[in-house]
Legacy VTK file of the C-alpha trace (Angstrom):
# vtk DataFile Version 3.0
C-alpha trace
ASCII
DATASET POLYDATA
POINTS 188 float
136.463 118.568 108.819
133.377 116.097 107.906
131.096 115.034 110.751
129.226 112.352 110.617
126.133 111.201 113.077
127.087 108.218 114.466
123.994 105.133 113.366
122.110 103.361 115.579
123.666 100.453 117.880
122.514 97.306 115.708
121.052 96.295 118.656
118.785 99.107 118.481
118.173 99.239 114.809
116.527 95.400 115.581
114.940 96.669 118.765
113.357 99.297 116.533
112.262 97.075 113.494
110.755 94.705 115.734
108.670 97.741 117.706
107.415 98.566 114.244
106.693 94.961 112.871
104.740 94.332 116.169
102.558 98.051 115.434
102.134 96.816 112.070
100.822 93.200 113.380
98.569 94.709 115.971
97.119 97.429 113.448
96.370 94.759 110.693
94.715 92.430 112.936
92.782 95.709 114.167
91.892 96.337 110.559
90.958 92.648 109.733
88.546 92.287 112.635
86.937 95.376 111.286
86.842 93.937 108.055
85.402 90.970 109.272
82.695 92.603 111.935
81.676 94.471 108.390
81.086 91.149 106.299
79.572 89.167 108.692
77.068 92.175 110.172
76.310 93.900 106.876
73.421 95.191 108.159
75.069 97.169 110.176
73.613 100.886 110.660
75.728 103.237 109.244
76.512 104.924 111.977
78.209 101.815 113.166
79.832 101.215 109.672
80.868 104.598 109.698
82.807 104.338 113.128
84.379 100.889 112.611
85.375 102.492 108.673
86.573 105.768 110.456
88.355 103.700 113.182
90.327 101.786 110.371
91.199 104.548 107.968
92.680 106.520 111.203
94.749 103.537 112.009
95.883 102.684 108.580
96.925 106.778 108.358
98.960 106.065 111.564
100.803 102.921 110.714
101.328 104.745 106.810
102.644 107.473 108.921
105.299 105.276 110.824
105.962 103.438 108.110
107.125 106.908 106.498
109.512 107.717 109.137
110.805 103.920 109.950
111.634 102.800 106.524
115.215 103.066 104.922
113.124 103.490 101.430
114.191 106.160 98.999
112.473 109.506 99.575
110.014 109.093 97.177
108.209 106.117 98.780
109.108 107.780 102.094
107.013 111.141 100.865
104.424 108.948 99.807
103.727 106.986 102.567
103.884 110.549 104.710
101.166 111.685 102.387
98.997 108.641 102.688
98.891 108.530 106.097
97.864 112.213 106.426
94.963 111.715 104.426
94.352 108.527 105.870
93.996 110.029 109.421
91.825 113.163 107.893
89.628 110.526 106.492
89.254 109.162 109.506
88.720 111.736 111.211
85.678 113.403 108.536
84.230 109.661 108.461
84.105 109.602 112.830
82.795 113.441 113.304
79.802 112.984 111.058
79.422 108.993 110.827
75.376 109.275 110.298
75.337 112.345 107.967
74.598 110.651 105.190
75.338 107.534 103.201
77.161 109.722 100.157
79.382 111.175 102.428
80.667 107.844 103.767
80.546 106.517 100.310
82.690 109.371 98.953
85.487 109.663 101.623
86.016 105.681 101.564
85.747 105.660 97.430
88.564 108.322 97.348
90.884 106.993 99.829
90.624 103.542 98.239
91.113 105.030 95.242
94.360 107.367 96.487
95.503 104.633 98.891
95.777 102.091 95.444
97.573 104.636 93.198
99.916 105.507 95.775
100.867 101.726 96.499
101.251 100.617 92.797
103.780 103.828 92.936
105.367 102.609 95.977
104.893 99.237 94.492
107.203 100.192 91.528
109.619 102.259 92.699
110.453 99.870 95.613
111.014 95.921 94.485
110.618 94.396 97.723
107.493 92.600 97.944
106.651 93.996 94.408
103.652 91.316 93.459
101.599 91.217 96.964
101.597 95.509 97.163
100.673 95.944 93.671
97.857 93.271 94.276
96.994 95.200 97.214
97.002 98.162 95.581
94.573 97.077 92.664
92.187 95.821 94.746
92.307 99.377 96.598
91.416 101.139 93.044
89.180 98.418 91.935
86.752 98.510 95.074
87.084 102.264 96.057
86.389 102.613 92.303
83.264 100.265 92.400
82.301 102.286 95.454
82.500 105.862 93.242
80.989 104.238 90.313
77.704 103.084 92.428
76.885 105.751 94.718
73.396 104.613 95.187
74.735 101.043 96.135
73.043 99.743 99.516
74.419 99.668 102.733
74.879 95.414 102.668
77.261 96.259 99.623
79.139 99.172 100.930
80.067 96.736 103.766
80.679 93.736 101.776
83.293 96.074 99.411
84.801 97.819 102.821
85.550 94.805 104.635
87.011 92.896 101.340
89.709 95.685 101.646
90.166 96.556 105.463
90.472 92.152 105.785
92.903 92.348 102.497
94.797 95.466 104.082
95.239 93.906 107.576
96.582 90.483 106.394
99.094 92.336 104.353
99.964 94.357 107.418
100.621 91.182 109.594
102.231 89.374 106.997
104.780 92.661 106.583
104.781 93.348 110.663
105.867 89.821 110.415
108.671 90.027 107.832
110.170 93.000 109.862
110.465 91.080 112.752
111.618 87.969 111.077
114.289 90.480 109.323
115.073 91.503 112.872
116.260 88.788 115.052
116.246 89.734 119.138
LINES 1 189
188 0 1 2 3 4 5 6 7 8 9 10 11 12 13 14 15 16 17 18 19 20 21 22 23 24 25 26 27 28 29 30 31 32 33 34 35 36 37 38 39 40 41 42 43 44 45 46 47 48 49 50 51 52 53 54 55 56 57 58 59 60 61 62 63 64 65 66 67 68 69 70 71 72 73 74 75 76 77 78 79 80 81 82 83 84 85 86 87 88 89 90 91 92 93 94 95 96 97 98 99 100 101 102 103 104 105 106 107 108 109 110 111 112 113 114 115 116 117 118 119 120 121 122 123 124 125 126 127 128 129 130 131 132 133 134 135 136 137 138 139 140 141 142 143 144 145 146 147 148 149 150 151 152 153 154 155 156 157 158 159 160 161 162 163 164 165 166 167 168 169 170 171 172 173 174 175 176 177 178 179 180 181 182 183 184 185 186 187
């Protein structure tokens, strides 16, 4: 005898997508307006860069997260995304517990996640062909600026926020534009 769990109501299933393209609209428009506060104020303290940064990567872990567990991608993108938005939220969390520590520390923890953030999305980029171009782009800006921030350590605090808000404004347009295709995809 074969049981099977019966799927969502399709009502549900659009209730859903649109719950999750309206988290992913609110968190990119939360992660462009940090973007933006860190362009147009880069002289910023760093305690203040630090929190808005921390702020960000903990709400890009979160939505990563969701995405993980909301998406009917194969596992592999699934696992990924799961894995990104763990270390997203731990990098948020190390960047908010000691924001004015020091400058390398900040510098480090955004580098890497850049860095790991734009390796994972070319993955996810290539293993899943939906939206192929605009994640890949995504993701090579990720690599190229958390690699720019790695490669000058020493690089002043007007730069760090110039590089960080390029990407947190780059990242929360892409996550509008996608909260927005899930909700187009799901008519109420």
């Amino acid at each position: 005898m074969i049981t099977t769990t019966p799927s969502p109501a399709p009502a549900e299933v659009r209730r859903d997508m649109r719950q999750v393209g309206t988290l992913l609209i609110v968190g990119g428009v939360l992660g462009a307006i940090a973007g933006i506060l860190a362009l147009v104020y880069p002289d910023l303290t760093l305690l203040a860069l630090a929190l808005i940064a921390g702020i960000n990567l903990l709400l890009l872990g979160v939505m990563s997260l969701v995405d993980a567990f909301s998406d009917d991608s194969d596992t592999t993108t699934r696992v990924l995304a799961a894995v990104l938005g763990l270390i997203g939220i731990m990098a948020g969390l190390v960047v908010m517990r000691r924001p004015g520590e020091s400058l390398l520390a900040v510098l480090l923890v955004l580098g890497i996640w850049l860095v790991v953030t734009g390796i994972v999305d070319a993955v996810r980029a290539v293993v899943n062909p939906a939206d192929r171009a605009i994640r890949m782009l995504v993701a090579l800006v990720d690599i190229a600026l958390g690699g720019l921030i790695l490669a000058l350590p020493d690089v002043s605090l007007g730069t760090l926020a110039l590089l960080i808000g390029i990407s947190f404004v780059v990242r929360g347009v892409l996550s509008v534009w996608r909260g927005f295709q899930l909700r187009r995809a799901a008519p109420a």
